[in-house]
Phi, psi and omega in degrees: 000142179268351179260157192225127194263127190252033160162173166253161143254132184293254176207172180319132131295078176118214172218008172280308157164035183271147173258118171305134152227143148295094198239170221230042170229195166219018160275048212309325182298323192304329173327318199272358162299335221265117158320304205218166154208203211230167194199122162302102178259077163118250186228036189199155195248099168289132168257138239205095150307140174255116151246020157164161199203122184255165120237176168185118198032219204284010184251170172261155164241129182230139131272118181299106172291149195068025170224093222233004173227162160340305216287295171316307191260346162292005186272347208246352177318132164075002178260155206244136175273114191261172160214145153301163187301319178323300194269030168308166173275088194314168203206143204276145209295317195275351156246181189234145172283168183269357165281326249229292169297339166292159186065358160272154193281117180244097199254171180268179202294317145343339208088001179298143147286110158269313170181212154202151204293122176250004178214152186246165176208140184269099184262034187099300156257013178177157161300149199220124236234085150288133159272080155325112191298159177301319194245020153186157196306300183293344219229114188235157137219186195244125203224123193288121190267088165227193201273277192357293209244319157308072184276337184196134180240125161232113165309311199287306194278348177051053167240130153232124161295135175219131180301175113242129167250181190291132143085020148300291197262000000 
């Protein structure tokens, strides 16, 4: 994928046309690097000038240019803020982005099929992998992306191999 999505929109700030995002870095600061960012409209991502980036506490306030009222950027509520890989945040060879893990397959150091990631969640000291199982829709759990239980991620094979240790499933 060429898009890498860093973040939602909450809901309006204010009444100019600022938006609350939820953003899905812990780099907060990278927001104000950012030119342009990119946005799902239907079924194609309108690129979308930034004029300006607050914060308050852990959210962003971003404004858009041509969402200049309330009305207008409540339009934009629960919709995910995409950027190309070009202005990505370069990132250290052992980490990922969390687009770049969803939807990978995830067995064990065996070869078991288990599922695939369909969502990552911060649970405080590590990142938590739900895996949606293979043999049902509903039925997800969840696995602590840590060196214990994480032995190897291939982006290119969209794989991730897991240790199972006692009281994982």
């Amino acid at each position: 994928m060429d898009y890498l999505i860093i973040g939602r929109f909450m809901k309006p700030f204010g009444i100019h046309g600022e938006m609350k995002v939820f953003p899905f870095t812990d780099a907060l600061e990278r927001f104000r690097d950012l030119p342009f960012i990119f946005i799902r409209l239907s079924s194609e991502l309108k690129k979308c000038g930034i004029e300006g980036v607050r914060y308050k506490g852990d959210k962003v306030l971003l404004k858009l240019k041509g969402y200049d009222t309330r009305n207008a950027a409540e339009q934009l509520s629960d919709e995910y803020l995409y950027i190309d890989r070009a202005h990505a945040a370069p990132i250290d060879e052992e980490e990922y982005y969390y687009y770049d893990l969803c939807a990978c397959r995830v067995l064990t150091t065996d070869g078991e099929k288990l599922g695939s990631v369909c969502d990552i969640q911060n649970a405080g000291s590590c990142d938590v992998y739900v895996i949606r199982k293979d043999t049902a829709e509903n039925d997800i759990f969840y696995i602590p992306a840590i060196k214990d239980v994480i032995k190897k991620i291939d982006i290119n094979n969209k794989e991730i191999i897991i240790e199972e240790i006692e009281g994982l499933f």
